[in-house]
C-alpha positions, -999 to +999 in steps of 0.1 A: +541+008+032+513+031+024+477+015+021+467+033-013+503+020-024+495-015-017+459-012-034+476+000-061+502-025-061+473-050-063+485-065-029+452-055-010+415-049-020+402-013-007+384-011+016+354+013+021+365+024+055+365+066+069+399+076+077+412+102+098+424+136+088+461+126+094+459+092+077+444+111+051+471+136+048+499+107+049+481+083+021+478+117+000+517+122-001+521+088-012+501+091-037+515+121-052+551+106-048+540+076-070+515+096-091+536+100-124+554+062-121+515+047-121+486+069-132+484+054-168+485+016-159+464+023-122+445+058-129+410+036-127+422+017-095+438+049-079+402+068-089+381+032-071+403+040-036+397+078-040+361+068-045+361+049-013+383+073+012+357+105-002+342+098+034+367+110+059+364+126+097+370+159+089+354+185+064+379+215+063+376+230+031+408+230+022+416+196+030+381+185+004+400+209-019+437+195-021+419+160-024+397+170-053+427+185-072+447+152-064+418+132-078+409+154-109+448+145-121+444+109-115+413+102-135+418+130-161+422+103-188+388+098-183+370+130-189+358+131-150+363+158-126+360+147-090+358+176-069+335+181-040+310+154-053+309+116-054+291+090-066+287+056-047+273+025-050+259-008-029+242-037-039+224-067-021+215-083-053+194-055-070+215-024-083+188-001-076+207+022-049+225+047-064+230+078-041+252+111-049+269+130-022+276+169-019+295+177+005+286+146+030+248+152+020+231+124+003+207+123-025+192+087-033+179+071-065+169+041-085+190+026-111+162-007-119+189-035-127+197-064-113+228-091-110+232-119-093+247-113-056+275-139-060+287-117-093+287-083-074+317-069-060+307-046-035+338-035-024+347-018-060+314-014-063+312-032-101+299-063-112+325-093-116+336-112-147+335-107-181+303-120-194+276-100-218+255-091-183+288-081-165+297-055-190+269-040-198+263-033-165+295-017-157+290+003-187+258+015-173+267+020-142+299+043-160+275+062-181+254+071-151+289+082-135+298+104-161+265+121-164+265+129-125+299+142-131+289+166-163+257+178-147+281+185-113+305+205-138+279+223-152+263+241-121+306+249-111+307+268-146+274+282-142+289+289-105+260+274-087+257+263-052+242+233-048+229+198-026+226+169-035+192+165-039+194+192-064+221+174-082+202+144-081+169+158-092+191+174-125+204+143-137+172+126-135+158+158-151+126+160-126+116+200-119+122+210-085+090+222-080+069+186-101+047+166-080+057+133-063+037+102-052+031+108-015+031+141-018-002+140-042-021+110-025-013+127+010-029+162-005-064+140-017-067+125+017-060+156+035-089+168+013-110+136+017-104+140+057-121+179+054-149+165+037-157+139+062-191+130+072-201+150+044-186+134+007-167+106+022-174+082+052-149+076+077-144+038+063-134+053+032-108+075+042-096+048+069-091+029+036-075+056+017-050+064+049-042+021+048-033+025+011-009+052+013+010+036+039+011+003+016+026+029-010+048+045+013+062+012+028+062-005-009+086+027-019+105+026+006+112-011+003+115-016-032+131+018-044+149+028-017+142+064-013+118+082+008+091+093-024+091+092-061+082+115-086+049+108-101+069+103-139+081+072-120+046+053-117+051+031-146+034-006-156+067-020-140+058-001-106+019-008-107+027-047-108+054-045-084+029-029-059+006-060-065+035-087-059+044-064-024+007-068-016+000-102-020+034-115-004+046-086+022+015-077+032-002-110+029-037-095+012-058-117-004-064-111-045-096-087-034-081-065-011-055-065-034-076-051-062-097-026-042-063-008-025-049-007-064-083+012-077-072+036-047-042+041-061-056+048-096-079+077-084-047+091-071-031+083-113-063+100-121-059+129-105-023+133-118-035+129-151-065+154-149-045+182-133-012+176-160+012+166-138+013+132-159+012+125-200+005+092-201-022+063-180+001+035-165-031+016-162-039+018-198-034-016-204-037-028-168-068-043-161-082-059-125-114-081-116-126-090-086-130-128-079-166-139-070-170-143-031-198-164-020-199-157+017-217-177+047-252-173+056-271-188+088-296-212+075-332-216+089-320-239+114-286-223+126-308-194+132-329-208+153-303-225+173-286-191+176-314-170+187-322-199+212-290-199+230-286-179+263-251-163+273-242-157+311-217-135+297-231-103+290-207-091+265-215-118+244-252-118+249-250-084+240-231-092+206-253-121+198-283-098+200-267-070+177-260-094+156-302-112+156-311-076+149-287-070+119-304-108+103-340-096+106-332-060+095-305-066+071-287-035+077-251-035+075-228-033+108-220+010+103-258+020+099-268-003+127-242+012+146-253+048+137-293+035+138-318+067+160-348+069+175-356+092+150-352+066+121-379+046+134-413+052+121-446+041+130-471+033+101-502+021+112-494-007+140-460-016+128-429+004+133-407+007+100-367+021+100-361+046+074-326+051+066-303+064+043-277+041+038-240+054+046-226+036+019-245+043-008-266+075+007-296+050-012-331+049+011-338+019+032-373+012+042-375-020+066-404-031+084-397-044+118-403-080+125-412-093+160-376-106+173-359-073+159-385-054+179-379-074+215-346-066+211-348-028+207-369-027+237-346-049+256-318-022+250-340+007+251-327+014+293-292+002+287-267+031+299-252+037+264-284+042+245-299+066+279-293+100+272-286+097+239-309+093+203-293+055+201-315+026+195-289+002+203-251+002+221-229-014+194-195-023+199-165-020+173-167-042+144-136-055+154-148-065+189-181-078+172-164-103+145-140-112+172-171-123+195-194-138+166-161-164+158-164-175+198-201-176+197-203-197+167-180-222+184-204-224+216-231-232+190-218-257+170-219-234+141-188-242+117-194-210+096-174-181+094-193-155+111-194-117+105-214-086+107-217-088+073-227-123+076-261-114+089-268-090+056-267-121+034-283-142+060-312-118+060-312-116+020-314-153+020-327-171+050-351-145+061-368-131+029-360-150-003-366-188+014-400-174+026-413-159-014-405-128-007-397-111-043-360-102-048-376-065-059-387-060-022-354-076-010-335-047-030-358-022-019-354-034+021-312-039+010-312+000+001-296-015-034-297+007-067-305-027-086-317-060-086-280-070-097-265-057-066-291-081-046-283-110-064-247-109-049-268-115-019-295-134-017-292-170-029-319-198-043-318-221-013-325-253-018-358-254-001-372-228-029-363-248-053-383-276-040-409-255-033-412-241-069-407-280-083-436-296-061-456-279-089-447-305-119-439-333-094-470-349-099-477-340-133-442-362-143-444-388-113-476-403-133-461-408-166-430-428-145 
């Protein structure tokens, strides 16, 4: 007995298996010998096993040809044509892979619903039962079949050729030449990359690179499909983005936020050139969450720069990192600092810096350990021969060393590079009177607001400041 006939039968379920060119031919003659007994109580069955055999071994013409005219009979009753083109569907528990195939090419997109796996049949490719959900699912999923269809029909009257990308792209009614996701953020950070060094720091398009991947990876998860067209960056997509970061990629809510205002530059720039009407961030608002991040205290510090390493690379670290506390420069313009940004004004050499962050002036004058330690490294062999003042490692290598040097000092705290900024704000200047005004200036900060991220009222300042009324109160007690 033929297979189709028993599917039709209801004896077996179909099956979504290729089939050779001679099975092909044999299920086809059954077919048409039983066509005019069953077609008006099977034609939607008959059309779900068509549907399924569409992928077969061969791809004669003729052979595509004789099957289309078989199937255009069968489902007639419905309006359809099935010719060269067919529509398939898959689901894992999210109906969002739909895909349209032209002559064994395939075009994917999203359909955005949803169903419970265990009420999926993926087999006929429809959801099961016959609740509210059930139906109007399979009544989308019919409309969407239909349409595919009537936009296929229309490019055979209009005797177009066509793929199935441009079938796709049609039916979703997105312009063959309109801008799509990747394709704008990869355009802005080949842009950003031609500018480097000059508009944008290296860090920043590292970042930039990072977030586009996140994108990418987040599209292709979620939706899919290789890229989406930029109509597609809705609310809906903005928040999924944010789940896919916090859980796939494991970010914290920070990183989070700062790789999402990456994204909206890219929204931005869609919106400014045209390419989108209307702000998916409208009403989407992020804030950071305050960070209040370690600091060495007066003692730690001492303990650190008292402790001697046999190991030279982490000698070596522990000094970069001495330097960076008494300077409060941050790890890159350490990393970058020259002979020529030191100054000497009167007995006392100063560094004057621009900033790489914030191109803002820095204007530090050297203390006595930050000074030892220049001239310690003044002969080492990466600094010889070249304008550097000291040889830095990665910052990688440097907040993987400071985490092993802190355990060898009994120092619990999370150490950084950017630990030794803050410990510089704090520990260094502020606990000793200097004004936060001189701290902003020494920071390179554009305001006081910026330094009070930083630099925190210890608890020794406070005593100091309270010793004032101490006696004034401890005589009326």
């Amino acid at each position: 007995m033929s297979y189709i006939l028993d599917v039709m039968n209801g004896k077996i379920e179909p099956r979504p298996d290729r089939i050779t060119l001679k099975q092909y031919v044999l299920e086809s003659s059954y077919i048409t010998k039983y066509l005019s007994r069953i077609v008006k109580e099977k034609s939607l069955t008959v059309y779900r096993v068509l549907f399924h055999l569409s992928y077969f071994e061969t791809g004669k013409s003729e052979i595509i040809a004789s099957w289309a005219n078989l199937g255009s009979l069968i489902i007639s009753e419905q309006g359809n044509m099935l010719t060269q083109s067919s529509v398939k569907r898959r689901s894992t528990g999210l109906l969002e892979n739909n895909w349209i195939t032209v002559n064994r090419q395939r075009a994917e997109f999203g359909l955005q619903k949803s169903i419970d796996p265990d009420q999926w049949d993926s087999v006929k490719g429809y959801a099961k039962g016959h609740s509210l959900e059930s139906k109007q699912i399979n009544s989308e999923l019919e409309t969407v079949k239909s349409n595919v269809f009537l936009k296929k029909r229309e490019f055979n009257e209009l005797g177009k050729n066509f793929t199935a990308y441009e079938l796709k792209n049609s039916y979703l009614g997105i312009d063959e030449n309109s801008q799509t996701i990747l394709g704008v953020f990869k355009d802005h950070n080949n842009r950003c990359l031609e500018l480097i060094n000059k508009d944008f720091a290296p860090g920043t398009i590292e970042r930039y690179n990072t977030c586009y991947k996140h994108i990418e990876d987040f599209i292709k998860l979620r939706y899919k499909t290789s890229d989406l067209n930029l109509f597609e960056i809705t609310p809906m997509f903005i928040n999924g983005f944010e789940l896919y970061l916090k859980t796939k990629r494991n970010c914290n809510h920070n990183t989070t936020v700062k790789y999402i205002k990456n994204f909206k530059k890219i929204v931005r720039i869609a919106l400014s050139n045209g390419w989108l009407k209307n702000d998916p961030f409208v009403n989407i608002k992020y804030q950071l969450d305050e960070v209040d991040l370690d600091y060495l205290s007066e003692e730690e510090l001492t303990i650190l720069s008292n402790k001697t390493f046999s190991i030279e690379r982490l000698q070596l670290v522990k000094d970069i990192y001495l330097f960076c506390c008494y300077t409060g420069l941050a790890f890159i313009d350490v990393k970058n600092l020259r002979q020529s940004d030191l100054i000497l004004k009167g007995d006392r050499v100063w560094i004057n810096k621009k900033r790489q962050k914030t191109k803002n002036w820095c204007h530090i004058p050297l203390l006595a350990p930050a000074s030892a330690i220049i001239e310690k490294y003044k002969e080492h062999q990466n600094c010889l021969g070249s304008d550097l003042v000291l040889p830095v490692l990665s910052n990688q290598k440097m907040n993987a060393y400071l985490k092993e040097i802190a355990d060898l000092c009994g120092i619990t705290k999370n150490l950084s590079t950017h630990t030794a900024r803050h410990t510089f704000a704090t520990t260094v200047t502020l606990a000793n009177q200097i004004s936060i005004e001189v701290v902003s200036k020494m920071l390179g900060h554009s305001s006081i607001n910026m330094t009070k991220k930083y630099a925190r009222v210890v608890d020794d300042l406070i005593n100091r400041d309270m010793e004032k009324i101490y006696d004034k109160f401890d005589v009326v007690c």
